[in-house]
C-alpha positions as CSV (number, residue, x, y, z in Angstrom):
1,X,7.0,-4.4,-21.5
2,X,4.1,-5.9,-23.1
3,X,1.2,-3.7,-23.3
4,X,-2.1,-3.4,-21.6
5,X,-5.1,-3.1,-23.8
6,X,-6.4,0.6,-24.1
7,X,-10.0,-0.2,-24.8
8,X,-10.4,-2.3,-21.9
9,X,-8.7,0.1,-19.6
10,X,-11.3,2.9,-20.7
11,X,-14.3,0.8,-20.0
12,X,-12.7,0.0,-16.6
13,X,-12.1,3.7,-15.7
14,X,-15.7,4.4,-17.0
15,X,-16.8,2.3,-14.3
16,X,-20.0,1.6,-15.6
17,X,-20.8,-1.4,-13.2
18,X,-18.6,-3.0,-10.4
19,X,-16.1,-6.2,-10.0
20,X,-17.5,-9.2,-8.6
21,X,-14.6,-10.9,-6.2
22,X,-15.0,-15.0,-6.9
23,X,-11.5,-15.3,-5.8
24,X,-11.7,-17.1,-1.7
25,X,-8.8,-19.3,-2.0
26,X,-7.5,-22.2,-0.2
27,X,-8.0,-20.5,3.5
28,X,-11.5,-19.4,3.5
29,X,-12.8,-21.9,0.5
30,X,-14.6,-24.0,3.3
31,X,-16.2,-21.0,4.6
32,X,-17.4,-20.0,1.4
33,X,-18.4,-22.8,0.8
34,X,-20.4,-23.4,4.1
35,X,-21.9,-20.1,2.9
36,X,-23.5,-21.4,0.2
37,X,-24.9,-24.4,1.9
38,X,-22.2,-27.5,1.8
39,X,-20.9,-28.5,5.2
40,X,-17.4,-30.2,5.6
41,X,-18.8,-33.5,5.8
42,X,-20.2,-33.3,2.5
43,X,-16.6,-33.7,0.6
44,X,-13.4,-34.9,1.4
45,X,-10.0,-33.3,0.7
46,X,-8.7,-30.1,-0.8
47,X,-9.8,-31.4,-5.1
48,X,-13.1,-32.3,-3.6
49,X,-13.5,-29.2,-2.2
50,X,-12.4,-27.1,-5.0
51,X,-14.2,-28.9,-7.6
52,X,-17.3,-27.9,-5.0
53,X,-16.4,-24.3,-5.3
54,X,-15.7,-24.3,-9.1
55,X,-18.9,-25.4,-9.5
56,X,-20.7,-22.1,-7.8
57,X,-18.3,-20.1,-9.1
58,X,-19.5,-21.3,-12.9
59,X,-23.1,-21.4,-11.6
60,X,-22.4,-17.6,-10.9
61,X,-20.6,-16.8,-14.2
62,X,-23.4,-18.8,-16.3
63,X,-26.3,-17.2,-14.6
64,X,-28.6,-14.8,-16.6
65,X,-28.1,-12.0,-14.9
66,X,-24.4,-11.9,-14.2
67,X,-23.8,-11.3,-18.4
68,X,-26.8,-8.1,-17.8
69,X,-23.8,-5.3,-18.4
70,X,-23.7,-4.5,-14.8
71,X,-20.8,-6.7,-13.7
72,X,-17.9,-4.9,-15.3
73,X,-15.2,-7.8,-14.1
74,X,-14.4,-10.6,-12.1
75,X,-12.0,-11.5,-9.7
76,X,-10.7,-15.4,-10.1
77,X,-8.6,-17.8,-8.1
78,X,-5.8,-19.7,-10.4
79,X,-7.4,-22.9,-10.1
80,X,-10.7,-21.1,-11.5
81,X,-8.9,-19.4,-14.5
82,X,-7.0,-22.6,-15.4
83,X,-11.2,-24.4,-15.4
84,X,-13.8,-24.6,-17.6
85,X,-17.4,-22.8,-18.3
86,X,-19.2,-23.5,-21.0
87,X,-16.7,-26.2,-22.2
88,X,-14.2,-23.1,-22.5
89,X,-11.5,-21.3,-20.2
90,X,-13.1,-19.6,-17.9
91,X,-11.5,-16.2,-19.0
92,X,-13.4,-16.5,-21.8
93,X,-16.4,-17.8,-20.8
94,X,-16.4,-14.2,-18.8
95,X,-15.5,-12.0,-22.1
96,X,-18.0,-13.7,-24.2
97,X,-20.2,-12.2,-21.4
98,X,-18.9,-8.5,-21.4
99,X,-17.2,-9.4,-17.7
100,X,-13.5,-8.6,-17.7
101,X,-11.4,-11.0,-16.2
102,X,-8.5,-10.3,-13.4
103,X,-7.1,-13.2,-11.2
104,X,-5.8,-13.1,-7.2
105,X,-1.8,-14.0,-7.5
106,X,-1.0,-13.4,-3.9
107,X,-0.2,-16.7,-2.0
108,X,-1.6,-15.3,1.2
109,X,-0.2,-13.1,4.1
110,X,2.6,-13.4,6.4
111,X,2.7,-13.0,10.4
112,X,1.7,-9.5,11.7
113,X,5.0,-7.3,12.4
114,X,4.3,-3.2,13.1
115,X,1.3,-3.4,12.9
116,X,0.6,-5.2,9.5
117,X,0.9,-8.2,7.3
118,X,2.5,-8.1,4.2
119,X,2.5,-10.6,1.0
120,X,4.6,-13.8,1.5
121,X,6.7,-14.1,-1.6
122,X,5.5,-15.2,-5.0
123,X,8.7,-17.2,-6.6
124,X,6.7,-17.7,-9.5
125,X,4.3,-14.7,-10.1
126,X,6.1,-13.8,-13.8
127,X,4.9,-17.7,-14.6
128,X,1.9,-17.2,-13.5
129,X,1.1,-13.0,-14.7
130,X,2.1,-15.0,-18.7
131,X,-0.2,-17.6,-18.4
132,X,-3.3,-15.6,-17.1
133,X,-2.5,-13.5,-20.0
134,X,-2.1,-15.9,-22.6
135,X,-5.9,-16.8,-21.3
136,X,-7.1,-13.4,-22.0
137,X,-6.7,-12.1,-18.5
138,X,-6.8,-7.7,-18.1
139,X,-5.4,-7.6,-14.8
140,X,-4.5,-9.0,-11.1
141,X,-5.2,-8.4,-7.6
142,X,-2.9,-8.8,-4.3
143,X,-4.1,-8.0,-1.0
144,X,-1.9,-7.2,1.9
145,X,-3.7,-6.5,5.6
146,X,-3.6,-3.1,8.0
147,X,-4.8,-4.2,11.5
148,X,-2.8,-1.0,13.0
149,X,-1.9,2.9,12.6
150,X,1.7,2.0,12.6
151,X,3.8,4.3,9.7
152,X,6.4,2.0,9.7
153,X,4.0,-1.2,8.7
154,X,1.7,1.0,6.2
155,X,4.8,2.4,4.3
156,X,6.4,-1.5,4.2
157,X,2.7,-2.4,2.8
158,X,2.7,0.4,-0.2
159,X,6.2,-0.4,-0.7
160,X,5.6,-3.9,-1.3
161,X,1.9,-3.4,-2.8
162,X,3.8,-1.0,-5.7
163,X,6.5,-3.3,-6.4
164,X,4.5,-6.4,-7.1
165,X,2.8,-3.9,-8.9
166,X,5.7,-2.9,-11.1
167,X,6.1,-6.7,-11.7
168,X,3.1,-7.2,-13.0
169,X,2.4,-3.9,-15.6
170,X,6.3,-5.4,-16.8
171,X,4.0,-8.6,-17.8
172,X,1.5,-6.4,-19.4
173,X,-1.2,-6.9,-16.9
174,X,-3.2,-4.3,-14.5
175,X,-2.2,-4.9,-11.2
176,X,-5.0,-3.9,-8.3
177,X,-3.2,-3.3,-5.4
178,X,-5.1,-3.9,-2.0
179,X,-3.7,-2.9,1.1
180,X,-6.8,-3.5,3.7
181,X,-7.3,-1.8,6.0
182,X,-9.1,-3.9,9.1
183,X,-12.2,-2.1,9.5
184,X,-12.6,-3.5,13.2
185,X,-9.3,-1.6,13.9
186,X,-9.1,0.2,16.9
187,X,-7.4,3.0,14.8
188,X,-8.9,2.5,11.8
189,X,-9.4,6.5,10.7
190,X,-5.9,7.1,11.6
191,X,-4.7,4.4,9.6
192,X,-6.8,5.1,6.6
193,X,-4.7,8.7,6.2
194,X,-1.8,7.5,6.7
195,X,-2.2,4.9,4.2
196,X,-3.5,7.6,1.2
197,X,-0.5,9.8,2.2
198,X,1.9,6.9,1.8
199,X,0.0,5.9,-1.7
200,X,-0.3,9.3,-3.0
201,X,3.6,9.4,-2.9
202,X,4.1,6.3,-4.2
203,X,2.2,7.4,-7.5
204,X,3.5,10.3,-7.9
205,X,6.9,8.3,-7.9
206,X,5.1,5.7,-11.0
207,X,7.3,6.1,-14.1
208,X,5.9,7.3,-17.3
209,X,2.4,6.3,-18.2
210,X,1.9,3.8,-15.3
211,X,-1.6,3.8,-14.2
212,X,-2.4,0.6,-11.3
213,X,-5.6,0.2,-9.6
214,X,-6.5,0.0,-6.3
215,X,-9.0,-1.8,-3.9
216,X,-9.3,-0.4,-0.7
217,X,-11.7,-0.8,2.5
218,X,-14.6,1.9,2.8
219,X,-12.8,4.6,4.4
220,X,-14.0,5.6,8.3
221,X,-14.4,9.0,7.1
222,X,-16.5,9.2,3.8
223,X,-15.1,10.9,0.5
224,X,-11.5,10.6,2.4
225,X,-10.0,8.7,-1.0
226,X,-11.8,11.3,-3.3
227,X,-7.9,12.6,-3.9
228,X,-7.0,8.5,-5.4
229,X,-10.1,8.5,-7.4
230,X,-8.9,11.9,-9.2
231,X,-5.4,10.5,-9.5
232,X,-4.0,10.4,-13.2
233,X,-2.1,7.4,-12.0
234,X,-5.2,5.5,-10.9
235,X,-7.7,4.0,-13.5
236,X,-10.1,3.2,-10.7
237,X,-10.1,3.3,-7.3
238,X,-12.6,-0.6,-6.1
239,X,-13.5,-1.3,-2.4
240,X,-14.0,-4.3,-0.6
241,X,-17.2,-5.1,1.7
242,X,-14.6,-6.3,4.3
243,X,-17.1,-7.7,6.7
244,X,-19.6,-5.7,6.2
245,X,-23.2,-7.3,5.4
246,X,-24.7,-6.6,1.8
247,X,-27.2,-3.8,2.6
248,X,-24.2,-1.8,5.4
249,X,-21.8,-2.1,2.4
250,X,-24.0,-0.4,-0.4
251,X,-25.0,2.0,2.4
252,X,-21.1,2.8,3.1
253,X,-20.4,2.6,-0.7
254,X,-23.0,4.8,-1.9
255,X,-21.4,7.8,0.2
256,X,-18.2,7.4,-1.6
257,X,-18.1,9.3,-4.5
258,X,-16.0,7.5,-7.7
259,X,-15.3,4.4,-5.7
260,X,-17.2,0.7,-7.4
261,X,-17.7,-2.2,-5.5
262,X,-15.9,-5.3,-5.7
263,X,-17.7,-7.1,-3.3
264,X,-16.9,-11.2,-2.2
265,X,-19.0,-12.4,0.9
266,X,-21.6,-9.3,0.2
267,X,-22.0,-10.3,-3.3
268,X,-22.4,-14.0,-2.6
269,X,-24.5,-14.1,1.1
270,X,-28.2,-15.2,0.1
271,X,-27.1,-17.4,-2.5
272,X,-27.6,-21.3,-1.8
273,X,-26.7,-24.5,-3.1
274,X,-30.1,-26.2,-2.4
275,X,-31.7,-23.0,-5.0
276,X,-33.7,-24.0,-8.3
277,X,-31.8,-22.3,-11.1
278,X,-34.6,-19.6,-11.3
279,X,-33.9,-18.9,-7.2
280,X,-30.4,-18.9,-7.2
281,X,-30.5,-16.2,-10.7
282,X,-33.5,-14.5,-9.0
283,X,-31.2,-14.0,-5.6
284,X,-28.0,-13.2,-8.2
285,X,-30.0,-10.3,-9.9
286,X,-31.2,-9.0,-6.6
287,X,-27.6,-8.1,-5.4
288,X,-25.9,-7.3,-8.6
289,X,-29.0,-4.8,-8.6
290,X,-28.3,-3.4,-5.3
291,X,-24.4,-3.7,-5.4
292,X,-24.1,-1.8,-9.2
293,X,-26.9,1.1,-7.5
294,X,-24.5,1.4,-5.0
295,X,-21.3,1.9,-7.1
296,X,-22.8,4.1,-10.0
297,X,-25.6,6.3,-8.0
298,X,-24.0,8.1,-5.3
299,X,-25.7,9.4,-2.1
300,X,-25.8,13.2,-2.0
């Protein structure tokens, strides 16, 4: 098994900032995108588009106050890692920064059974866990969706979640397992417990000196993950905004003791295309200001 490095894993459990999610994919890139202030009609086709979104995504990393020691990590897609910042891999471009790098390797999700939609397979996720490596990459993060309270559909998410898991500490990376839960569920508390109970178990069952991460939604009932955060199997527990607007998210966060942010649309919602350099960094700072308050001083 090839080894994780130690100093990197301390600074992550130390939490001394949060992880910044820069990792929409294929699916929601257009959204994202429209976000930011390019419609549709302003490319055409999916290398268009993605050379649209590298180009925020750098304009994020290159900022001034994205390398302020607040952003702890970042989340990339593949065709991110595999570009360019700086005129070097983007990996890199994010150490030279003090931002540690992880990359999204889940190809998406499948149809809803019980309840929940699980991964669809990744053929080529040892490929991909050696490269990212090779490039200087810490860890990974697959994300898996709860829509229901069903203990059938949960357990087949943890079970899944902990074997891609397995797959990826065997390449020497640290995996963040997301199972998210919907936080419009109709039965959303319910199926926040019954997705700890089924996690707890499954780290107990972790061999050895196994340690994973984990990014969950803001639970329904706050301090409810307080028993993942104190897990010795758990190097940090990171939660999603998950719909939430910016200020509801820090709000939810903030009452969540041990739990950082890694936030995507939350992070990433005032932030415009048509911005000078000074507005778009002035914006930037703003939220990494309010986003790192949130995940490193907790409401009483």
């Amino acid at each position: 098994m090839a080894s994780i490095d130690p100093n990197t894993t301390a600074k992550v459990r130390a939490g001394k900032g949060f992880i910044a999610a820069l990792d929409q994919s294929g699916g929601s890139t257009p959204k994202a995108l429209q976000g930011y202030g390019i419609e549709p009609s302003e490319y055409s086709g999916d290398e268009a588009m993605f050379a649209k979104i590298h180009e925020m995504r750098v304009r994020i990393i290159t900022s001034p106050s994205f390398a302020k020691g607040k952003v702890l990590g970042a989340i990339l897609f593949e065709k991110t890692m595999d570009g360019q910042a700086d005129g070097k891999p983007v990996p890199q471009a994010l150490i030279d920064r003090g931002v540690i790098p992880f990359i999204k390797v889940d190809k998406g999700l499948e149809d809803e059974k019980d309840g929940v939609q699980l991964m669809k397979p990744m053929p080529e996720l040892d490929a991909l866990v050696a490269r990212a490596k090779a490039l200087g990459v810490y860890g990974t993060k697959e994300r898996s969706v709860i829509n229901l309270a069903n203990p059938a559909g949960i357990a087949a998410i943890v079970k899944q979640q902990f074997e891609v898991g397995a797959q990826i500490l065997a390449g020497g990376l640290m995996p963040i397992l997301e199972p998210e839960v919907n936080i419009k569920s109709p039965e959303r508390a319910e199926a926040d417990q019954i997705l700890m109970d089924e996690i707890l178990k499954a780290l107990d069952a972790l061999p050895g000196g196994d340690q994973v991460m984990l990014k969950m939604s803001l639970p329904k009932n706050h301090g409810l993950f307080q028993p993942l955060v104190d897990h010795s199997k758990v190097v940090k527990v990171v939660a999603l905004s998950g719909g939430y607007k910016r200020p509801e998210a820090c709000i939810q966060l903030a009452k969540n003791p041990g739990i950082i942010a890694s936030f995507s649309r939350a992070l990433l919602e005032d932030l415009r295309y048509q911005m000078s350099d000074a507005e778009f960094d002035q914006f930037l700072g703003d939220a990494i200001d309010e986003i790192y308050a949130a995940s490193v001083e907790k409401a009483a």
